[in-house]
C-alpha positions as CSV (number, residue, x, y, z in Angstrom):
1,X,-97.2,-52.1,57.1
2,X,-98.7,-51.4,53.4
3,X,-97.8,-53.9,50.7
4,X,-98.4,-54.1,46.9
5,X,-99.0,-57.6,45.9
6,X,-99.8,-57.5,42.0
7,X,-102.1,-54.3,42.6
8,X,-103.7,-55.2,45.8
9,X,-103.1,-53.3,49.1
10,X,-103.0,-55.5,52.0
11,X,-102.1,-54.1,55.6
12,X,-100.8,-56.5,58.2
13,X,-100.6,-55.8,61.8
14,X,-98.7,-57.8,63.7
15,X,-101.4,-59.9,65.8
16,X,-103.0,-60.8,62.0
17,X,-99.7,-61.9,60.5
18,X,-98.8,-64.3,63.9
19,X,-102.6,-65.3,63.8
20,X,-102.5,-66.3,60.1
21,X,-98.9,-68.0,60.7
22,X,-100.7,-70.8,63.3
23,X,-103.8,-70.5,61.7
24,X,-102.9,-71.5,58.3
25,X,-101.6,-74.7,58.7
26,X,-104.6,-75.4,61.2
27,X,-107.0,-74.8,58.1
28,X,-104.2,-76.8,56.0
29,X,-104.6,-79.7,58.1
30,X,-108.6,-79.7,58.6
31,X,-108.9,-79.4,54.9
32,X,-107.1,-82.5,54.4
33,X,-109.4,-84.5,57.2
34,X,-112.4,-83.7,56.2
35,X,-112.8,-86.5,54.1
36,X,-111.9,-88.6,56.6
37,X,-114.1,-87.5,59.1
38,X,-117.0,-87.9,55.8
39,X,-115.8,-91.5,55.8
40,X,-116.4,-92.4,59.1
41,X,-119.5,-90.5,59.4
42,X,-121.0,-92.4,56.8
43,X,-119.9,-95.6,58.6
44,X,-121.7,-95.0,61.4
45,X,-124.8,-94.0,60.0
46,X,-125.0,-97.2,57.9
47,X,-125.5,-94.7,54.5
48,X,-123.9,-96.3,51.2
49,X,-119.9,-95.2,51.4
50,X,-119.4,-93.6,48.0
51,X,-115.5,-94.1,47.2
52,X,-115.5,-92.1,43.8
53,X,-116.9,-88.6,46.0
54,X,-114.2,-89.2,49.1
55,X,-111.5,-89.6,46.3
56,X,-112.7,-86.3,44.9
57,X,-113.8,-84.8,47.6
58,X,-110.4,-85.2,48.6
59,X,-108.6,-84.5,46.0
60,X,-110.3,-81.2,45.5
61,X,-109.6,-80.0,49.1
62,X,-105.9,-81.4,49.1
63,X,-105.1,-78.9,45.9
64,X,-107.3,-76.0,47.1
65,X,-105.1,-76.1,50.1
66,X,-102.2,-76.3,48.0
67,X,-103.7,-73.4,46.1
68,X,-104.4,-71.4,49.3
69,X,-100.7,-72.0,51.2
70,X,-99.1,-71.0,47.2
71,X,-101.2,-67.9,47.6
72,X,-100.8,-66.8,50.9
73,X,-97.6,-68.0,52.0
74,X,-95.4,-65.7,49.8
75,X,-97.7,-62.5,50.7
76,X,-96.8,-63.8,54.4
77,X,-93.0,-64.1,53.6
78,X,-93.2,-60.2,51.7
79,X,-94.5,-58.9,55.0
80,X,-91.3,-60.4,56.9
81,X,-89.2,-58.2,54.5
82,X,-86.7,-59.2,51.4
83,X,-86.0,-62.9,52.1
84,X,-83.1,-62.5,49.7
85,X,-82.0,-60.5,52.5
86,X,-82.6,-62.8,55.4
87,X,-81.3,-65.9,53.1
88,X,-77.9,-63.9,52.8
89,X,-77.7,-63.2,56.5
90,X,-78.3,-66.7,56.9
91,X,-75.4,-67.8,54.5
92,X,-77.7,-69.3,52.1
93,X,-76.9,-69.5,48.5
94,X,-78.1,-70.5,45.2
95,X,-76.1,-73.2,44.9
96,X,-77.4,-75.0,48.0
97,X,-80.9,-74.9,47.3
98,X,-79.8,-76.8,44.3
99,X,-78.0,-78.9,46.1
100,X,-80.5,-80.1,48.4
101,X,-82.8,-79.9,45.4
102,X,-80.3,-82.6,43.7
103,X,-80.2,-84.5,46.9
104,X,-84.1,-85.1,46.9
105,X,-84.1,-85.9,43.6
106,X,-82.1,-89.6,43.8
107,X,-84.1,-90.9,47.0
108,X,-87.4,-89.4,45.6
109,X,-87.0,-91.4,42.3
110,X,-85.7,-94.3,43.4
111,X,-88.2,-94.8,45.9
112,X,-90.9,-94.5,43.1
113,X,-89.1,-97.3,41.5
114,X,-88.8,-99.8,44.3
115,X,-92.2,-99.0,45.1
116,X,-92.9,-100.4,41.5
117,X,-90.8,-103.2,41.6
118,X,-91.7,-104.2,45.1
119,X,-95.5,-104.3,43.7
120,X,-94.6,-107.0,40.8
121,X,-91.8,-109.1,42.8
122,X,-94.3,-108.9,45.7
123,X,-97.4,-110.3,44.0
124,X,-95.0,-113.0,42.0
125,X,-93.6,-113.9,45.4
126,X,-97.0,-114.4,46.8
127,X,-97.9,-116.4,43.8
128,X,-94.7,-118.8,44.0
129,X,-95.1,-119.1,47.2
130,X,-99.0,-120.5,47.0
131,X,-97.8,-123.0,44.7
132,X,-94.3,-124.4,46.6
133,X,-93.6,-123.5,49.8
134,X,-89.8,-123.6,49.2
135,X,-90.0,-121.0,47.0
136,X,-89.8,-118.6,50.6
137,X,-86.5,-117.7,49.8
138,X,-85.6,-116.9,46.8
139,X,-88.8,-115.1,46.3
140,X,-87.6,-113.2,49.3
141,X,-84.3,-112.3,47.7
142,X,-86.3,-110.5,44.8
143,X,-88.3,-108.2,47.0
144,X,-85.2,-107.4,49.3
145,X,-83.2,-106.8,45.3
146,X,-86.4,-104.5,44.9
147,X,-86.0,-102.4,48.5
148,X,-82.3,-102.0,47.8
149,X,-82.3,-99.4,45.0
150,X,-84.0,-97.0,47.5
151,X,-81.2,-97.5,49.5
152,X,-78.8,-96.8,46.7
153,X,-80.9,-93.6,46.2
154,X,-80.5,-92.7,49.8
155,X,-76.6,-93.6,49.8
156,X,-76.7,-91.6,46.6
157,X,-78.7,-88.4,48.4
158,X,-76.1,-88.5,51.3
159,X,-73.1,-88.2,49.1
160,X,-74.1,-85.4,47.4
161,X,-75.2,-83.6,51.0
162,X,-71.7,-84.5,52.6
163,X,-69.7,-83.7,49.2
């Protein structure tokens, strides 16, 4: 099948398309290990580990992947034909992709925010706790108080799935 994709002709044949389908995410996930694989390598060798190249070594191949699968993936979606289409058959609609869209949204950010408030009441609790051992408690209170507004933001996701 011939495809324009912004002035380019690309022809798929089936084999290609259902070889790039299992492929791609193979080459997804060995982009994203290869720094770890640098990071053990240069622990067995005894070499100096340099932290500021793994961060950016993978950093770099985490958003060329993420380059590569926004490239390719819609090219491999065109060749299955109008996904408007399929979506419709499917009984998909605008309105629920915003839906789940709006039901990310709450647990995503709230779990942001305990992760930030989990940090400070955790450190302060670690503190109190160094100083006065009594101070268990009630510096357990504050992290739990910290953990529950991701569960608000789950409750929160789940309401507006089943509403």
């Amino acid at each position: 099948m011939n495809l324009t994709v912004r002035g380019l002709y690309i022809t798929y044949i089936l084999e290609e398309k259902t070889m790039l389908l299992y492929l791609l995410p193979l080459f997804a996930l060995a982009m994203i290990i290869v720094p770890l694989v640098y990071a053990i390598h240069k622990a067995h060798t005894g070499k100096e580990f340099s932290r500021r190249r793994a961060i950016l070594l993978n950093g770099g191949l985490f958003m060329g992947t993420m380059i590569l699968m926004t490239v390719l993936m819609p090219i491999i979606a065109a060749a299955e034909g109008d996904p408007a289409a399929a979506a419709q058959a499917a009984g998909a609609t605008v309105g629920d992709g915003l839906k789940y869209l709006a039901a990310a949204l709450p647990t995503g950010l709230a779990t942001i925010g305990t992760g930030i408030a989990v940090a400070n009441a955790a450190s302060a609790a670690i503190g109190a706790i160094s100083e006065d051992e009594k101070n268990f408690s009630k510096a357990l209170i504050f992290v739990a108080l910290g953990e529950g507004v991701a569960i608000y933001g789950l409750l929160v996701s789940i309401l507006i799935l089943n509403g």
